[in-house]
N, C-alpha and C positions, 0 to 999 in steps of 0.2 A: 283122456289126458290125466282125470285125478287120479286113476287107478293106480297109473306110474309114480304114484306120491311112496309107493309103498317099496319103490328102487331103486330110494335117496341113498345115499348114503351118510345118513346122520352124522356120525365123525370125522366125511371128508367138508361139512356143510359148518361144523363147530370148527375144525382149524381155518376152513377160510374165512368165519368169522373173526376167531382168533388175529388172524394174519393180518387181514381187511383194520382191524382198530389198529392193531402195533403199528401198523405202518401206516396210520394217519398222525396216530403220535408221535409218530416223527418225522413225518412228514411236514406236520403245522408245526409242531415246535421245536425239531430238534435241526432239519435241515432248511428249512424254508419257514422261518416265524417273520423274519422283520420284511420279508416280501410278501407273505400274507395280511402282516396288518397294514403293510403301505396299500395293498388293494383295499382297504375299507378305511384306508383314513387314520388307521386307530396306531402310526407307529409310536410306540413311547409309550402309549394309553390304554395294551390291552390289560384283561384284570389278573394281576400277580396270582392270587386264588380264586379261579373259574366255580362259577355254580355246578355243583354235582350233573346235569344234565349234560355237561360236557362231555362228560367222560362216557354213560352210560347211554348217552340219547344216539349216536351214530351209528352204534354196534346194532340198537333195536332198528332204528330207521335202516341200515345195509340187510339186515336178516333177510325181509323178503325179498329182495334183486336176488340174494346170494340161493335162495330156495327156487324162487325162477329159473335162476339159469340155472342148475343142477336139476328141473325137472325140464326144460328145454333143452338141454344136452343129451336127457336120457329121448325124450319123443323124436328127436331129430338123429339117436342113435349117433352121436358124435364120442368118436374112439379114436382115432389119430390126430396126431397133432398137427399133422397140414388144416386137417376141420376144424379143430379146435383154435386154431389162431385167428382162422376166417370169421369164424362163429364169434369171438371175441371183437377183434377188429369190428364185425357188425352190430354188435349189440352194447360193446361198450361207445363205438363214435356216436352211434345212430340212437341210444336211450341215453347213457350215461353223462358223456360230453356235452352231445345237444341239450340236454334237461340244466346242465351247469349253467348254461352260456345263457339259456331262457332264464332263470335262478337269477344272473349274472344282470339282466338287462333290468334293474331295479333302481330307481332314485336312491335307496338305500345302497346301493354298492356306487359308489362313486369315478370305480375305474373297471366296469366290464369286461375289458377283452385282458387287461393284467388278472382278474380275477377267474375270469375262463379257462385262463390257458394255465395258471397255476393247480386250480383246481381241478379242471376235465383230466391233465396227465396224473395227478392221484390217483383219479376215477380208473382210467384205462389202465393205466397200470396196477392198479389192486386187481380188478375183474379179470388180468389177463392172469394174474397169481393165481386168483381163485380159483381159475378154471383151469389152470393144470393142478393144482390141489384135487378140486373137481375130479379132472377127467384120470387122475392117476390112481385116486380113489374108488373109482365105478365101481358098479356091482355089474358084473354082464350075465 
């Protein structure tokens, strides 16, 4: 499996990174902010000027999912987009989502399943972006 590290495709793996932030930043703040912070309580209260790790810490934290799945698409030989949505559908409900909702069940999150369901459809929906970035980008 690491061998296939070497038929990434580095620039279809840097736009879906690319894509993956754009479309959290407007995800959390442009289409959905004052539903976001009513999941944590904080409406009215988030901080006007976010600590720099806003911005750069999610792009680093998505990097390896987005290297996983781009080197599990290639080991699984996934090339159409029938597999490709299957492949998606199971790796973004069954890691992505479930890991949100696990995320999600903390004393600090005050409304879990509002914050699940806000955030796991980010999740799924970036991942399914990625992967056709991904799969339109292969190297065969």
């Amino acid at each position: 499996m690491i061998k296939s590290f070497s038929r990434i495709n580095w620039l279809a793996v840097l736009l879906s990174l690319v894509f993956y932030s754009f479309f959290g930043w407007l995800w959390f703040t442009a289409l959905f902010p004052n539903q976001y912070a009513s999941t944590l309580d904080k409406l009215g209260i988030m901080p006007a000027k976010p600590d720099p790790i806003y911005f750069y810490g999610p792009a680093l934290a998505i990097l390896p999912t987005i290297l996983t799945t781009a080197l599990l698409m290639i080991v699984q030989n996934i090339h159409k987009r029938k597999a490709e949505i299957e492949f998606t559908l199971v790796i973004g409900s069954g890691f992505l989502v479930a890991n949100t909702f696990n995320i999600a069940i903390d004393p600090n999150i005050p409304h879990p399943m509002a914050y699940g369901l806000l955030v796991g459809a980010f999740q799924l929906i970036s991942i399914l972006v990625s992967c056709l970035i991904l799969q339109a980008m292969c190297k065969k």
